[in-house]
N, C-alpha and C positions, 0 to 999 in steps of 0.2 A: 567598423570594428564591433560595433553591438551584436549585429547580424553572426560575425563567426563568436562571437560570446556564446548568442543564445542557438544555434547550431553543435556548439561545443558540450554545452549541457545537454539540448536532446540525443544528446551521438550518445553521451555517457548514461543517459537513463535509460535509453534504450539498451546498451549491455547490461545495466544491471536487473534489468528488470526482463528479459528473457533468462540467466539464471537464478533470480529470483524465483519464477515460475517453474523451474527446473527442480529447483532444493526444496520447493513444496510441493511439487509434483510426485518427487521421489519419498516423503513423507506423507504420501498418502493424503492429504490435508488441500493437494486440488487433484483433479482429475489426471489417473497417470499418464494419458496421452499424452499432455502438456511437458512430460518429462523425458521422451523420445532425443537421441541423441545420433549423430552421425558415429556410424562403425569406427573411423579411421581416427578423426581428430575431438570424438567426444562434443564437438557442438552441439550445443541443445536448439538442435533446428525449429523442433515443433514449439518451445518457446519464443523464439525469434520471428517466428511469422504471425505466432497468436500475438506478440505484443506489436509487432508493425501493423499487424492488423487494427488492433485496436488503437492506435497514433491516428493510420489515415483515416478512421472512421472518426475519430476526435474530430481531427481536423478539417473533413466535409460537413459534417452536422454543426462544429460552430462558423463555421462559414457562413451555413443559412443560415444559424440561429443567432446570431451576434450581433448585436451596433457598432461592439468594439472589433478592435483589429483579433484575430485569431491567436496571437503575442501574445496579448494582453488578457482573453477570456482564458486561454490555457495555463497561462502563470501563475493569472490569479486565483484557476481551479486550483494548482497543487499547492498553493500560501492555504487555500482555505483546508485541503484536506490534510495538508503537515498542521497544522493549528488544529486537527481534531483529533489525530494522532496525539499531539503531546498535550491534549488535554485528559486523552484517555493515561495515558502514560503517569500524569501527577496525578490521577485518581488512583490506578494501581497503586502507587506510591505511599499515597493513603493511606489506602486500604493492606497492604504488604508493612505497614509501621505496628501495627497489630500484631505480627508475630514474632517470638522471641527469635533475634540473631544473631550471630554469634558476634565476640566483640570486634572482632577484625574484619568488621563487614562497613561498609560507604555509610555515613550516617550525616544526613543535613539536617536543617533546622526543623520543627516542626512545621512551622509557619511557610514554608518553602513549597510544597506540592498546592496548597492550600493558592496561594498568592496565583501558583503557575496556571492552574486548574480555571480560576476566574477570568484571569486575564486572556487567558488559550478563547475561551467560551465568548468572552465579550468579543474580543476581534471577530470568532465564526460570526456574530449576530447579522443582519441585514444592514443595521445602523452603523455598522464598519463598514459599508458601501455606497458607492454613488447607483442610482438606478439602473443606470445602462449596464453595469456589472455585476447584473445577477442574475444573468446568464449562467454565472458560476455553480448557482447551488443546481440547475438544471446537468451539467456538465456529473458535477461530482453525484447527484441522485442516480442519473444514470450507471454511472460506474459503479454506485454501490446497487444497483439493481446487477449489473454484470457479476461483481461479485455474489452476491445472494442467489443466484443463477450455478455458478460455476460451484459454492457451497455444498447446495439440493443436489446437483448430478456425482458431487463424491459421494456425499453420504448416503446416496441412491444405489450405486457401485459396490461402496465399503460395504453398507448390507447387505444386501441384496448378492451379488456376486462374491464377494471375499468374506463373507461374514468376517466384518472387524471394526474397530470402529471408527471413526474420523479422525484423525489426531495426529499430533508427533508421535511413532511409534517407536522410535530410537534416542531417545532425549541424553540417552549415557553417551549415545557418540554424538554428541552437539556440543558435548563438556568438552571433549577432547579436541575438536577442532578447535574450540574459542581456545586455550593453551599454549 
């Protein structure tokens, strides 16, 4: 039963994360190749095969590179890289408390980002792991070298070819989809 659990979850991260690279593709914000779609049914092909690509390379490189079962080094890369997401996320949080908003805006405690931020950050540390599983931060260094890769070649593009700059360039219709 585990087996089609954790099958179930790769099946669903792999669709979202081929249109994921798709809606940032198309924002200019990764490389528009990556936003390439089939004529007929709108599949965003060339995200599907960048990110299977990037799955079976996971998964041969921890192969060699792991003590652990390949389960267990890949799971516990994306525990470490969601725990640096939401530590980025209660720093925003922070730092976003600083500006006046309006009254009918989501308001928590002060002490709440502050608590999250720490706790997010102790978990990332080494000493929230056993030896043989740190494999992990090689995993996720990697992939943030992919990303800071995939970064350089928009912003390489944006300038250089489009003169424009990196970024969400339509943030009005971001409003209207969340709606």
């Amino acid at each position: 039963m585990t087996v089609f659990a954790v099958a179930n979850t790769a099946l669903i991260n792999m669709l979202m994360a081929s249109r994921l690279l798709y809606g940032l593709a198309h924002q200019d914000v990764l490389p528009r190749s990556l936003g390439k779609v089939l004529p007929g049914r709108r599949t965003p092909w060339a995200g599907i095969l960048f990110s299977t690509a990037l799955a079976l390379g996971l998964i041969i490189a921890v192969t060699f590179l792991a003590d652990t079962s390949v389960i267990t080094a890949l799971s516990g890369t994306t525990a470490l890289l969601l725990l640096c997401v939401f530590a980025v996320v209660n720093v925003a949080c922070v730092l976003l408390r600083r500006d006046a908003s309006p009254e009918d805006a989501f308001k928590a405690p002060v002490w709440t980002p502050f608590v999250g931020a720490v706790a997010c950050l102790f978990l990332v540390g080494p000493w929230a792991r056993d030896r043989e599983d740190w494999i992990q931060y090689q995993v996720a260094g990697g992939l943030l070298a992919i990303g800071i890769v995939l970064w350089v070649l928009t912003w390489l593009t944006n300038r250089g070819v489009r003169a424009q700059k990196t970024g969400f360039r339509d943030i009005e219709h971001l409003e209207d989809i969340e709606d």
